[in-house]
VEXLUM-903600 format. One record per residue (C-alpha): residue in one letter; chain; x, y, z negated. Coordinates in Angstrom, 3 decimals, always signed. Example, Ala and Ser with C-alpha at 12.3 -4.5 7.8 and 13.67 -1.06 7.14 Angstrom:
MIDREN  res  chain      east     north        up
MIDREN    a      A   +12.300    -4.500    -7.800
MIDREN    s      A   +13.670    -1.060    -7.140
! end
This chain:
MIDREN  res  chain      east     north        up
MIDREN    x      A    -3.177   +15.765   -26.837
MIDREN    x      A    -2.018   +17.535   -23.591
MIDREN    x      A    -5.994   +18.034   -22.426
MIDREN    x      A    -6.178   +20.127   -25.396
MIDREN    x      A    -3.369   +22.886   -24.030
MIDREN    x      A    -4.405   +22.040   -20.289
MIDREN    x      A    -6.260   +26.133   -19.848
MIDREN    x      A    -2.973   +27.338   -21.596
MIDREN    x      A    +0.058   +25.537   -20.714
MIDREN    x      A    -1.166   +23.645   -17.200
MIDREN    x      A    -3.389   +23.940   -14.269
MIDREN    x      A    -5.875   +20.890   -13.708
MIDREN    x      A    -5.508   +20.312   -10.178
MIDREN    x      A    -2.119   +19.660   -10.235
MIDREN    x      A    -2.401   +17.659   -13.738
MIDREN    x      A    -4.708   +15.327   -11.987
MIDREN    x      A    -2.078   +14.492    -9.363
MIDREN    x      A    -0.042   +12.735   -12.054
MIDREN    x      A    -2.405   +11.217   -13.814
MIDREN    x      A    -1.631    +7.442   -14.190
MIDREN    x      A    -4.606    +6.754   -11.509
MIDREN    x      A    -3.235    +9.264    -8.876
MIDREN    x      A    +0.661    +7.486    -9.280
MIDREN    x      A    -0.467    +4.173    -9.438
MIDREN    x      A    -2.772    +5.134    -5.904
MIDREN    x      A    +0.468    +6.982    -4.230
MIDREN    x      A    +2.114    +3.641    -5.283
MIDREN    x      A    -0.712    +1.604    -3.214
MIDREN    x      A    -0.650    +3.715    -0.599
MIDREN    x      A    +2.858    +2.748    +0.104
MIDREN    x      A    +2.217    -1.083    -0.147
MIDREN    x      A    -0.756    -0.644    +2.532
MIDREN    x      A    +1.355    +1.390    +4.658
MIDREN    x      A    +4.521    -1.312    +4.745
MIDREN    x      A    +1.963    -4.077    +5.222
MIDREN    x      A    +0.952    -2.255    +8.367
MIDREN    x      A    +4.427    -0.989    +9.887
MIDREN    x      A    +5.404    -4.486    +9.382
MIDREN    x      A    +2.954    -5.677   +11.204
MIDREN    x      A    +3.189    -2.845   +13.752
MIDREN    x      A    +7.109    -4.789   +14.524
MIDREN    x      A    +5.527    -7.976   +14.090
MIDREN    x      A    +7.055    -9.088   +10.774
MIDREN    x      A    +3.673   -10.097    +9.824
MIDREN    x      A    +0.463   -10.686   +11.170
MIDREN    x      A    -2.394    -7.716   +11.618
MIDREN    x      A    -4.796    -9.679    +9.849
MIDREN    x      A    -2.759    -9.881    +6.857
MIDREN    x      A    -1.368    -6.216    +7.069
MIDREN    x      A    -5.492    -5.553    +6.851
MIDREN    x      A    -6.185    -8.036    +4.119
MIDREN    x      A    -3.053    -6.048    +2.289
MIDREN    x      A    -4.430    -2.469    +2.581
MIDREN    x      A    -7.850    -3.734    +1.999
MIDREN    x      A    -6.468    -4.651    -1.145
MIDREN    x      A    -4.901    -1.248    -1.889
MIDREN    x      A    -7.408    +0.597    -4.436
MIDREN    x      A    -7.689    +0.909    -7.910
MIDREN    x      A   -10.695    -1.515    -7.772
MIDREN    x      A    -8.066    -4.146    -7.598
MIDREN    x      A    -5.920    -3.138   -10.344
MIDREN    x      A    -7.155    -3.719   -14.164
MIDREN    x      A    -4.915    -0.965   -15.743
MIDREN    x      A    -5.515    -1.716   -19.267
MIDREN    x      A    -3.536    -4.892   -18.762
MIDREN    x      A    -1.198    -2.929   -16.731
MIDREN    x      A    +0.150    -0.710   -19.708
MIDREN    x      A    +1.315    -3.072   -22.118
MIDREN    x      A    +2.961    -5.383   -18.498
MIDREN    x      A    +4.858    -1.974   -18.031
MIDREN    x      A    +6.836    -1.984   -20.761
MIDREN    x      A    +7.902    -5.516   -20.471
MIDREN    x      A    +8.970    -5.388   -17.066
MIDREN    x      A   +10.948    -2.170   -17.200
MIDREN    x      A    +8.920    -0.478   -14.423
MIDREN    x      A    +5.328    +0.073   -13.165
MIDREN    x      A    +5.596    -1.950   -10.249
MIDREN    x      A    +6.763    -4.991   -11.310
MIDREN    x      A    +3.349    -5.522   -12.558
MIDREN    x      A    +1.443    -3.501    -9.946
MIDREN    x      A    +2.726    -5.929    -7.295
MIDREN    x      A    +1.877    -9.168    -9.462
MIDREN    x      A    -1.741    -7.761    -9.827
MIDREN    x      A    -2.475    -6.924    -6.043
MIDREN    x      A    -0.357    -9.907    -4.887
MIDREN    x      A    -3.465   -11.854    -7.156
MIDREN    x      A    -6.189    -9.598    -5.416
MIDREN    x      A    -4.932   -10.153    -2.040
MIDREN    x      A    -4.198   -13.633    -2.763
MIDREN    x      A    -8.257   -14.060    -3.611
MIDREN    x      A    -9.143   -12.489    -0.465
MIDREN    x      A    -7.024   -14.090    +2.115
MIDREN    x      A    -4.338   -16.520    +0.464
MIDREN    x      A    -2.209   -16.339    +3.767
MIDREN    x      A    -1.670   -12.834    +3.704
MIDREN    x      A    -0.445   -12.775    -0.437
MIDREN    x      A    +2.677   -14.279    +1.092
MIDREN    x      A    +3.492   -10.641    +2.634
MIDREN    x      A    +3.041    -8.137    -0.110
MIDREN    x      A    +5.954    -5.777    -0.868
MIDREN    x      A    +8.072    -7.834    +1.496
MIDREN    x      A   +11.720    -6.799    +1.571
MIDREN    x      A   +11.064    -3.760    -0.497
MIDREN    x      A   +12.086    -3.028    -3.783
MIDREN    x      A   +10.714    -1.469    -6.909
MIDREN    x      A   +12.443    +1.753    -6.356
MIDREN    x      A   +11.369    +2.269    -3.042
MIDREN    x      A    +8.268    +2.535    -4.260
MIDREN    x      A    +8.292    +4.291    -7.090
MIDREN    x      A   +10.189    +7.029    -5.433
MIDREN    x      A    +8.427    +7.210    -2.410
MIDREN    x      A    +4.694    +7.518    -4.807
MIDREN    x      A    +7.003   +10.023    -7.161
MIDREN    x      A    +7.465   +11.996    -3.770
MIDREN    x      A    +4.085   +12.084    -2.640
MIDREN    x      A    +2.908   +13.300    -5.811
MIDREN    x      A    +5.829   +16.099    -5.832
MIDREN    x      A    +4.548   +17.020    -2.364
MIDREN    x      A    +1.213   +17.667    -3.289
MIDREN    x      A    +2.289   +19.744    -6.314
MIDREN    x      A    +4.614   +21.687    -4.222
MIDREN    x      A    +2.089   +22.773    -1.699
MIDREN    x      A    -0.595   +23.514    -4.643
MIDREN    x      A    +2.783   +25.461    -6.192
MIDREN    x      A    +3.430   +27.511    -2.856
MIDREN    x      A    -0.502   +28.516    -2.311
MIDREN    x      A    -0.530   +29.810    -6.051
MIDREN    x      A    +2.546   +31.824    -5.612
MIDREN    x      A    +1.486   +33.400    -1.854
MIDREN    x      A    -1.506   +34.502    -3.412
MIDREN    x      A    +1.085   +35.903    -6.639
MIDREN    x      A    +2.677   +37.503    -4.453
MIDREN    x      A    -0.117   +39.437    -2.377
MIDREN    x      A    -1.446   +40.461    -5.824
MIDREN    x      A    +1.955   +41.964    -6.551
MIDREN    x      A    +2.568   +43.645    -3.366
MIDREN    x      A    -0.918   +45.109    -4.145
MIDREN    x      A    +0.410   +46.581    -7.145
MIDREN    x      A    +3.668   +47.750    -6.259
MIDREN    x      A    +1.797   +50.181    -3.652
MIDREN    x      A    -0.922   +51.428    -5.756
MIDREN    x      A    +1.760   +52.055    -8.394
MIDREN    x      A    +4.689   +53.367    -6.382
MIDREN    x      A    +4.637   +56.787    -7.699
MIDREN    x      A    +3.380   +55.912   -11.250
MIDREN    x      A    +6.278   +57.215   -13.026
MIDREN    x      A    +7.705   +55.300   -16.221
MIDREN    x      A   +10.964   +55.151   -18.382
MIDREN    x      A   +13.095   +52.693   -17.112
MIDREN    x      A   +14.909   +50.547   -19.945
MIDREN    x      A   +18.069   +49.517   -20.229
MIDREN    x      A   +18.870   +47.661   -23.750
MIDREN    x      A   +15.416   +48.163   -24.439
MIDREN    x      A   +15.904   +51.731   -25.027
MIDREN    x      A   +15.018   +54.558   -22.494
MIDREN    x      A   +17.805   +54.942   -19.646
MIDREN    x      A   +16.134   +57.106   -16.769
MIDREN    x      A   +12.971   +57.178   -15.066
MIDREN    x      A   +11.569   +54.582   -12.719
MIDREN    x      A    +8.210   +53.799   -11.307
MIDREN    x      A    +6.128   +50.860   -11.930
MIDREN    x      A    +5.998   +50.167    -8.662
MIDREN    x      A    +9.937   +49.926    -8.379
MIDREN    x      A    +9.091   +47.516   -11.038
MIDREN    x      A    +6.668   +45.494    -9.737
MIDREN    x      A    +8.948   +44.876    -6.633
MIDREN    x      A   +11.899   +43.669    -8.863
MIDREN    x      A    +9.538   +40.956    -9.494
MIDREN    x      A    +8.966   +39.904    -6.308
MIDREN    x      A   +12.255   +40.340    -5.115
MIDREN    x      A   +12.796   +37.041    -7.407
MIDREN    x      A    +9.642   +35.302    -6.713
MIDREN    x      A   +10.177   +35.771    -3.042
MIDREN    x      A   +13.332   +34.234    -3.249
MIDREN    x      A   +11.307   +31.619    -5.154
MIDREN    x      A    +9.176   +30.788    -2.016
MIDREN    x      A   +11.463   +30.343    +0.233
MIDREN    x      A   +13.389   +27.643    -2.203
MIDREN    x      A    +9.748   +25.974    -1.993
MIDREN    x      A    +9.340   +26.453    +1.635
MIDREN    x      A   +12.871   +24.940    +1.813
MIDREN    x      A   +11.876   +22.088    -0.074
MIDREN    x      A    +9.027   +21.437    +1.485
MIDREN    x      A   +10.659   +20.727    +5.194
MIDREN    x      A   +13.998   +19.187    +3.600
MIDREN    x      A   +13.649   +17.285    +0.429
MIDREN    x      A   +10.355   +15.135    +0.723
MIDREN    x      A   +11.966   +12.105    +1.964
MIDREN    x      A   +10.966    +8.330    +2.013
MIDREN    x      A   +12.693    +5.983    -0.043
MIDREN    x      A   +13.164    +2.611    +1.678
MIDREN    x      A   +16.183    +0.459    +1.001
MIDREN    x      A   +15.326    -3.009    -0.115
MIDREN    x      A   +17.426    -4.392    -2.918
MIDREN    x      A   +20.934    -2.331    -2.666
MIDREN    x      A   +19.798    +0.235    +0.105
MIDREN    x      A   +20.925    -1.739    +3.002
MIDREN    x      A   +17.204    -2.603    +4.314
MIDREN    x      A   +18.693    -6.766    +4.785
MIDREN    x      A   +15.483    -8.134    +5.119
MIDREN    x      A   +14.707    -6.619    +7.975
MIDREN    x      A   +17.146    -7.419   +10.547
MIDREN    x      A   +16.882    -5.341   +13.928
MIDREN    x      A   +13.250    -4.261   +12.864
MIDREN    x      A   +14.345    -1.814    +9.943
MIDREN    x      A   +14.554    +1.390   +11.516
MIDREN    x      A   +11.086    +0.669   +13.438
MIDREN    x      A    +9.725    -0.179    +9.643
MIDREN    x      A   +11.286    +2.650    +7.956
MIDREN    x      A   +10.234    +5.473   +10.960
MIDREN    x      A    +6.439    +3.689   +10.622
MIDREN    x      A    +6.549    +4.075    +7.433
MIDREN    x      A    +8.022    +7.471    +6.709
MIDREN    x      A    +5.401    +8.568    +9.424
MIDREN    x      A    +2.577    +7.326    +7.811
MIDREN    x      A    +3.047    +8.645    +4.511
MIDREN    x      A    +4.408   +11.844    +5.881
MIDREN    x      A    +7.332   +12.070    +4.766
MIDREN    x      A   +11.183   +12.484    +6.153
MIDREN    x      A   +12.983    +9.626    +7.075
MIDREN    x      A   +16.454   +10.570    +4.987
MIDREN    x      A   +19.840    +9.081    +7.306
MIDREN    x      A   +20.051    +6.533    +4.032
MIDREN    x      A   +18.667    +5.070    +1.543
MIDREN    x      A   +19.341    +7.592    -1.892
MIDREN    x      A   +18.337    +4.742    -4.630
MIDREN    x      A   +21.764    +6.762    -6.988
MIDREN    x      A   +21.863    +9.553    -4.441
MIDREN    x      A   +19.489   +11.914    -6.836
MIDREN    x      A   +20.854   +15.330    -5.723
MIDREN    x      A   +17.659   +15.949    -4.148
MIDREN    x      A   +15.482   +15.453    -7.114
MIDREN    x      A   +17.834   +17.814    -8.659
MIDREN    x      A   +17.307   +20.727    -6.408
MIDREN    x      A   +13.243   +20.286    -6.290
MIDREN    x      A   +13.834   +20.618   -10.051
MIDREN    x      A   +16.482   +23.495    -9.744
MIDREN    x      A   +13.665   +25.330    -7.836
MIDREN    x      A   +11.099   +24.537    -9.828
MIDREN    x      A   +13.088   +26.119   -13.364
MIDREN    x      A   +13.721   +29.115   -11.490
MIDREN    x      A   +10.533   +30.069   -10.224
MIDREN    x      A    +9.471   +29.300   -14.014
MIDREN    x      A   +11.967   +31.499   -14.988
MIDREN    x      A   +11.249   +34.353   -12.570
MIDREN    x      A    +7.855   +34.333   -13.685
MIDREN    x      A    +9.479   +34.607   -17.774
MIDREN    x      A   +11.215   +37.405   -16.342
MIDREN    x      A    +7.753   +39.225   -15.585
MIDREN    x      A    +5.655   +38.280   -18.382
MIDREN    x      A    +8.972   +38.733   -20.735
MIDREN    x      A    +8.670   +42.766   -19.346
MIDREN    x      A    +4.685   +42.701   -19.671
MIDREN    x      A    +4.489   +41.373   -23.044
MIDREN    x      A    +7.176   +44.190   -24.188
MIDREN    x      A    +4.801   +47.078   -22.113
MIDREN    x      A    +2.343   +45.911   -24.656
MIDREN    x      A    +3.638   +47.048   -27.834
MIDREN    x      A    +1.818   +48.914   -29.878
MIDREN    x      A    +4.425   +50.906   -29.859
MIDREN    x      A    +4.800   +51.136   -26.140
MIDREN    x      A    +1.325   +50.693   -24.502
MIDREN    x      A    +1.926   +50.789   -20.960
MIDREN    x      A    +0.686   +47.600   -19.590
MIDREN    x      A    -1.731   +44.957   -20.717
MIDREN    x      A    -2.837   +41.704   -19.537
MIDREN    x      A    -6.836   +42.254   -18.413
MIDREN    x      A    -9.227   +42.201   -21.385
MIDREN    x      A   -11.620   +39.577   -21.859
MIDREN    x      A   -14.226   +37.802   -24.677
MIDREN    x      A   -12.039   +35.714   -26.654
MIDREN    x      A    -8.988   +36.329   -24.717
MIDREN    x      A    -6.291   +37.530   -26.677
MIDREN    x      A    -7.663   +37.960   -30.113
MIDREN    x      A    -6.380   +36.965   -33.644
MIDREN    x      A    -7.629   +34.583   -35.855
MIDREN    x      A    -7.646   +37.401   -39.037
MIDREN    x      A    -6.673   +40.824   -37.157
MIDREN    x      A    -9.901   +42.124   -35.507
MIDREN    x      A    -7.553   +44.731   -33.968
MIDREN    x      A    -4.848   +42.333   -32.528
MIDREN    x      A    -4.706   +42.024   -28.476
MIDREN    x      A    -2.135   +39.208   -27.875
MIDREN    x      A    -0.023   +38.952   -24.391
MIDREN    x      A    -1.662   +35.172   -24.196
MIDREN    x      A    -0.788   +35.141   -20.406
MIDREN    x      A    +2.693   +36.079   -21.121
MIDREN    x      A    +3.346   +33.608   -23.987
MIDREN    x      A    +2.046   +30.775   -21.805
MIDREN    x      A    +4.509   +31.849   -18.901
MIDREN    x      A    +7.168   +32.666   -21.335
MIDREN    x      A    +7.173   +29.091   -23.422
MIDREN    x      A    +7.009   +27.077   -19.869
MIDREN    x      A   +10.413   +29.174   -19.396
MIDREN    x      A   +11.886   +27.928   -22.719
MIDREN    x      A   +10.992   +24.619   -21.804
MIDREN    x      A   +12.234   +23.990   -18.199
MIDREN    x      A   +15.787   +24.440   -18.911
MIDREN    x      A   +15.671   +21.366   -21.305
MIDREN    x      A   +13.812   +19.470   -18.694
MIDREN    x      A   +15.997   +20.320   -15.903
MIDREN    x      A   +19.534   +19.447   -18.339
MIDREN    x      A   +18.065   +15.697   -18.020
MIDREN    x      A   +17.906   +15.452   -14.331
MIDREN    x      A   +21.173   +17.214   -14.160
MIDREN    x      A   +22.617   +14.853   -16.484
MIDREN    x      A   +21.202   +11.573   -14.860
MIDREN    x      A   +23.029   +12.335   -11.243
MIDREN    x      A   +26.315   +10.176   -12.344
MIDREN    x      A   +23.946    +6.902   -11.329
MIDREN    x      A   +25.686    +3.413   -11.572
MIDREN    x      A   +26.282    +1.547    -8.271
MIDREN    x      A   +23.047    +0.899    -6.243
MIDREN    x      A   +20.822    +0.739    -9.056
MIDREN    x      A   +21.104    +2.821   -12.517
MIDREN    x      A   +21.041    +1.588   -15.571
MIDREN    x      A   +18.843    +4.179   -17.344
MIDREN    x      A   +19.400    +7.310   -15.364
MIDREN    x      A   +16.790    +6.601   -13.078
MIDREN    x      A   +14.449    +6.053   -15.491
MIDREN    x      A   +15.463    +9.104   -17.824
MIDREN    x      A   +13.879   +11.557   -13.934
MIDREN    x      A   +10.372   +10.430   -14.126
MIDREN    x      A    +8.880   +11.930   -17.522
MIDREN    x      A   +10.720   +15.664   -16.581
MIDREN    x      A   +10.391   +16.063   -13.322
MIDREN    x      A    +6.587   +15.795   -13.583
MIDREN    x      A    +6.525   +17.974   -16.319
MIDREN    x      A    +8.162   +20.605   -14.558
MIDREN    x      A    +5.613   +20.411   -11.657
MIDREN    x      A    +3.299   +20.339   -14.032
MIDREN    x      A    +4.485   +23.552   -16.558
MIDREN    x      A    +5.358   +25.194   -13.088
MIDREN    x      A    +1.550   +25.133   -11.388
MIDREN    x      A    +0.619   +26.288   -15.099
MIDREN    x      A    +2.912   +29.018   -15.901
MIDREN    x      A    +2.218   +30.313   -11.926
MIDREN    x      A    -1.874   +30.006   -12.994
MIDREN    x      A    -1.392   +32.488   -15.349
MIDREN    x      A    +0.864   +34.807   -13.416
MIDREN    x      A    -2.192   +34.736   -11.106
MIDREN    x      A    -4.657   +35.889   -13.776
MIDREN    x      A    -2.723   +38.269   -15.807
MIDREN    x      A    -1.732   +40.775   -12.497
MIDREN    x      A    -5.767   +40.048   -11.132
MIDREN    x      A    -6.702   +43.250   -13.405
MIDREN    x      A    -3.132   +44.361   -14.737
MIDREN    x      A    -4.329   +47.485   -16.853
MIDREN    x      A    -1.901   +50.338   -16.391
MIDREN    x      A    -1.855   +53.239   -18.380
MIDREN    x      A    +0.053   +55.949   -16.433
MIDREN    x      A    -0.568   +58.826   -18.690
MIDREN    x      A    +1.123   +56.875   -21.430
MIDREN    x      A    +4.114   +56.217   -19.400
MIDREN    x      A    +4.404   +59.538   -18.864
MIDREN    x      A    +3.566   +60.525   -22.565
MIDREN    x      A    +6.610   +57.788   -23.183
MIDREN    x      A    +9.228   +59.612   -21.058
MIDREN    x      A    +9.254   +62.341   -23.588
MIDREN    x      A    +9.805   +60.603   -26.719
MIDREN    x      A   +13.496   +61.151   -26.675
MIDREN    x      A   +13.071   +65.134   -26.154
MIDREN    x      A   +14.715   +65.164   -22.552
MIDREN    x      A   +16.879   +63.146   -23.440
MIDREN    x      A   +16.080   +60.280   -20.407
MIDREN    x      A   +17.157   +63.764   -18.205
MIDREN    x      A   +20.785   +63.309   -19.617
MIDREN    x      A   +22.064   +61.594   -16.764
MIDREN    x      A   +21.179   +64.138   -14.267
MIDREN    x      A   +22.293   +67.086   -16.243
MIDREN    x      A   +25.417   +65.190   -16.513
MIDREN    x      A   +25.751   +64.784   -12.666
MIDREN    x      A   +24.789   +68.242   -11.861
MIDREN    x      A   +27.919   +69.579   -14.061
MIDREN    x      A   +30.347   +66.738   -12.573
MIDREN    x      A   +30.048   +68.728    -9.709
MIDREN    x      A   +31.034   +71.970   -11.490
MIDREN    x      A   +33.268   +70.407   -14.389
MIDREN    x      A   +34.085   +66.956   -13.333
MIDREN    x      A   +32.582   +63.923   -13.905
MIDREN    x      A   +34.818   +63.170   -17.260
MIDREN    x      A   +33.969   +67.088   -18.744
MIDREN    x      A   +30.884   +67.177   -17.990
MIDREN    x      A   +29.993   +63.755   -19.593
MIDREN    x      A   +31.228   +64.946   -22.854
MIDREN    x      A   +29.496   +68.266   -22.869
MIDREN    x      A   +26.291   +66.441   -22.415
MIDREN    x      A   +27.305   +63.590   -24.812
MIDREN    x      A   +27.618   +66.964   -27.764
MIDREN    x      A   +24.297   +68.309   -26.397
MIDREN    x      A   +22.045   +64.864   -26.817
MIDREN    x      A   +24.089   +64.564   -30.456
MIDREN    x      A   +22.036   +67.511   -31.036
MIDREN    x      A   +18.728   +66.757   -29.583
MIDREN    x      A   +19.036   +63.780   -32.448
MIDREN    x      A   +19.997   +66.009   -35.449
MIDREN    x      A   +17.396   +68.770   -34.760
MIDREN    x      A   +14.546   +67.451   -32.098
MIDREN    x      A   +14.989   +69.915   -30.342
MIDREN    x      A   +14.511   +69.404   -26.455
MIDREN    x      A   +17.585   +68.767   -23.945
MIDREN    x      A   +15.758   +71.109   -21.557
MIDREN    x      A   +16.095   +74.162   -23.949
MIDREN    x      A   +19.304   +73.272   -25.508
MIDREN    x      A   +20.484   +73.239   -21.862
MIDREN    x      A   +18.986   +77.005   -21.075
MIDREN    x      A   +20.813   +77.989   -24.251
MIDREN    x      A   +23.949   +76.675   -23.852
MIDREN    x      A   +26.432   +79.093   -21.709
MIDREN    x      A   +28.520   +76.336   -20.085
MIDREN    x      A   +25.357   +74.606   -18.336
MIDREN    x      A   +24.387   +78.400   -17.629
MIDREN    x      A   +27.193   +79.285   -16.412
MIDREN    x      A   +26.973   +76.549   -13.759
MIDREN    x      A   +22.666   +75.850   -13.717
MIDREN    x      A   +20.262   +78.523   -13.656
MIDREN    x      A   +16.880   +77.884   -14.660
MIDREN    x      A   +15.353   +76.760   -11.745
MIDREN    x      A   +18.524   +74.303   -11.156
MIDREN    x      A   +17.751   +73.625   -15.069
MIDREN    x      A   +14.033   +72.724   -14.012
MIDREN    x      A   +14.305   +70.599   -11.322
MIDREN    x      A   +16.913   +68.161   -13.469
MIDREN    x      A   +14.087   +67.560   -15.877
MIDREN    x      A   +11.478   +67.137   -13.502
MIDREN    x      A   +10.520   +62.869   -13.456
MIDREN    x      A    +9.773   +63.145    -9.921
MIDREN    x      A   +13.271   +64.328    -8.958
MIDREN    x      A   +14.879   +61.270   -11.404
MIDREN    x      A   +13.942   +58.173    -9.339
MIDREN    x      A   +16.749   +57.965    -7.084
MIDREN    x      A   +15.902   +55.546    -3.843
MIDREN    x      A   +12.767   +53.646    -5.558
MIDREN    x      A   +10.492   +54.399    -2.812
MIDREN    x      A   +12.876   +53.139    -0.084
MIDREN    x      A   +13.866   +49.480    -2.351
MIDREN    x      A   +10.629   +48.621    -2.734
MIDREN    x      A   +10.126   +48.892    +0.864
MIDREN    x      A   +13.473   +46.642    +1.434
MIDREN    x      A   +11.715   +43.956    -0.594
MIDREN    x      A    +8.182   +44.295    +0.716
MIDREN    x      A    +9.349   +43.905    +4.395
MIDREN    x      A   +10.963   +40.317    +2.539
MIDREN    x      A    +7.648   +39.098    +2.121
MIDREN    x      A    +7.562   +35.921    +4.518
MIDREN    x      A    +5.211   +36.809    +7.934
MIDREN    x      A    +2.279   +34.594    +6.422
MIDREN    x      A    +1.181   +37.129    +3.153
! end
C-alpha cells in the first residue's frame, strides 16, 4: 500500500534504500567486509575471506524463504547467515567454517541499519541545501513586500514576507547543522560480539574493528553501544525537528491560502491541487503532505525515546521496537523535505493583496505605533488607553484609525498631520526586518 502514497508522503530514492533488498545488501556488505579484516589480521585465510565476499549478493540469498525464517528466528540475520553460510559452503566448504565469526546478530543489523541511515542523511542534507538556496532566493526578492504580520491569527503589525521567509530558515538552518552534526558524529560501527566485549578476538579486535569500521565508512565508537541507543535517539530527534520546521512553513503557507486571505499559494499545476466535486477548489497539497509527516514524527520518535531503558547487553524487545520508526522517519523526512522543495520552486505571491489585507481592520494594524508615539507625550500606560477607546471605535463605526486620530484633540495636541501620516505609513511599521533577515542569511553554512 505505501507505493500508492510514495509522490505524496515519500521520496523514491530514499524509499529504495530501505527496501528489504537494499537492508538485506548493507547486511552482506558487512559479512564480506569482516571476512576480509579478519583475514587482513590473519584470523582466517585470504582465500576464504574471498570465497566469503564472493558470496555476498543477493544472488545467493532466496528471500522468499527468508520472510517466513524471519519471524521464527526473532531477527533477519539469523537466517541470512544460515543461507550464505550454505552458499559459501557450496563454493568452497573450507571457507563456510568462517562466516560471521565472532560477530553477533546485532552487530550487524546495526551496522546495515547505519549504512542505510547514512545514505538517507546525505540524500536528506542535499534536499535541504538546495531548500534552503530556494528560500534565501525568496527572502531577497521579497524583502520589501510588505504584509500583516499575525499574531493569534489576527492582524498584529506589519511585516514583510521576506522577514518571513527568513524565520523559516532561521529553523531549517539550525536543521542542517543537526544533520551536518550527525553526519561526522553519530554514524558509528557496531561491533561487539556476544555481550560487547569483542572475546573472540583476542589481541586482534581493535585491528578487526578499525578494518572494519574503515571499510564500511563508518566511525569506530570507543565501545560497543548494543543498549547504548542514545545515538539512534538524537538522529531521530533531528530528524522530527527538521519535519517539524518544515510543518512550521507549510502550516503558515497553507493559512496564506485562504480564500479569505490569498497571499500565497503553492505553484499551480494540471491536476495538482484540485477537488474531486469543487471545480473551483485549489488545495495546499504540498502543505498537507509536509504538515501530516509533522503529525506523525512525534509518535515515531515517543518509541525510540521510550526504548532507551535497554536490559543488560542485549534487550528484550526495545531493540526491536527502533527498527520499523526510525526508517520511517528517514523516510517521511526525505518526503516531507521533497515537497518543501517543490512548493517554494514557483511560490506565487500576491503582494497587492497583502497590501489590500493590511487595511481590513481600518488602521487599525497602525495602533501600535500611534500608541508609541503618545507614550512619549502621555506615557506609555495613558497613551495605551487612549488608543485602546479610539480602536473601540474604529469597530463600532468603521471608521478609519487614521481619521479618528486627525479628529481627536489629544493625538492633535501631541501629532500633527504629517507626524499622523508617517505612523500609518506600512513602510515606517517594520521595525529592524531588513537588518534580521540579514543576521540569518549570513547563518547560511559557507557551502549554499
Amino acid at each position: 500500500m505505501e507505493s500508492l502514497f510514495e509522490a505524496l508522503f515519500y521520496k523514491a530514492e530514499v524509499n529504495a534504500l530501505f527496501g528489504a533488498e537494499a537492508y538485506l545488501s548493507a547486511m552482506l556488505r558487512f559479512e564480506a567486509a569482516l571476512a576480509q579484516a579478519q583475514a587482513e589480521q590473519g584470523m582466517i585465510p585470504q582465500v576464504a575471506a574471498d570465497s566469503i565476499s564472493r558470496c555476498c549478493t543477493l544472488d545467493h540469498i532466496d528471500i522468499p524463504s527468508l520472510i517466513p525464517a524471519i519471524g521464527l528466528a526473532g531477527n533477519p540475520n539469523i537466517p541470512l547467515v544460515k543461507q550464505l553460510t550454505a552458499a559459501v559452503k557450496q563454493l568452497d566448504s573450507e571457507a563456510s567454517k568462517y562466516v560471521h565469526l565472532g560477530a553477533t546478530s546485532q552487530d550487524v543489523i546495526d551496522t546495515a541499519l547505519m549504512i542505510q541511515v547514512k545514505a538517507a542523511l546525505i540524500l536528506i542534507q542535499k534536499d535541504l541545501e538546495q531548500l534552503l538556496n530556494q528560500l534565501h532566493q525568496l527572502a531577497e526578492t521579497h524583502r520589501h513586500s510588505i504584509m500583516a504580520g499575525r499574531s493569534f491569527l489576527q492582524h498584529a503589525r506589519p511585516i514583510t514576507f521576506g522577514y518571513k521567509v527568513a524565520t523559516w530558515m532561521d529553523g531549517l538552518i539550525r536543521s542542517f547543522q543537526r544533520i551536518d552534526q550527525v553526519l561526522k558524529q553519530n554514524l558509528v560501527l557496531q561491533f561487539g560480539g556476544a555481550v560487547g566485549t569483542l572475546a573472540g578476538f583476542g589481541d586482534r579486535a581493535l585491528p578487526v574493528a578499525s578494518s572494519l569500521a574503515q571499510k564500511l565508512d563508518l566511525t569506530l565508537p570507543p565501545i560497543s553501544w548494543h543498549t547504548q541507543r542514545d545515538r539512534l535517539v538524537e538522529i531521530a530527534s533531528s530528524l522530527g525537528i527538521l519535519t517539524g520546521n518544515l510543518g512550521k512553513m507549510a502550516k503558515d503557507i497553507s493559512l496564506l491560502m485562504q480564500t479569505e486571505v490569498a497571499e500565497v499559494f503553492e505553484p499551480s499545476g494540471v491536476g495538482k491541487g484540485g477537488s474531486s466535486t469543487m471545480p473551483h477548489k485549489r488545495n495546499p497539497v504540498g502543505c498537507v503532505a509536509i504538515l501530516a509527516a509533522a503529525q506523525r514524527s512525534p509518535g515515531l520518535l515517543s518509541t525510540l525515546f521510550q526504548s532507551l531503558p535497554q536490559d543488560h547487553e542485549r534487550a528484550t524487545g526495545q531493540w526491536h521496537a527502533e527498527w520499523l520508526p526510525l526508517i520511517e522517519l528517514c523516510k517521511i523526512t526525505a518526503g516531507a523535505l521533497q515537497q518543501a522543495l517543490h512548493m517554494t520552486n514557483g511560490l506565487e505571491v500576491d503582494t497587492q493583496r497583502m497590501l489590500w489585507n493590511i487595511e481590513l481592520t481600518n488602521g487599525l494594524i497602525y495602533a501600535e505605533n500611534l500608541s508609541l508615539a503618545l507614550a512619549e507625550k502621555m506615557g506609555k500606560a495613558v497613551a495605551h488607553e487612549h488608543v485602546e477607546g479610539l480602536c473601540k471605535q474604529v469597530a463600532s463605526t468603521q471608521a478609519h484609525l487614521k481619521s479618528l486620530a486627525s479628529a481627536d484633540p489629544i493625538v492633535s495636541k501631541y501629532l500633527n498631520s504629517s507626524g499622523i501620516d508617517q505612523l500609518f505609513n506600512p513602510a515606517n511599521s517594520l521595525g529592524d526586518c531588513d537588518r534580521l533577515i540579514d543576521a540569518v542569511l549570513t547563518l547560511l553554512p559557507q557551502r549554499l
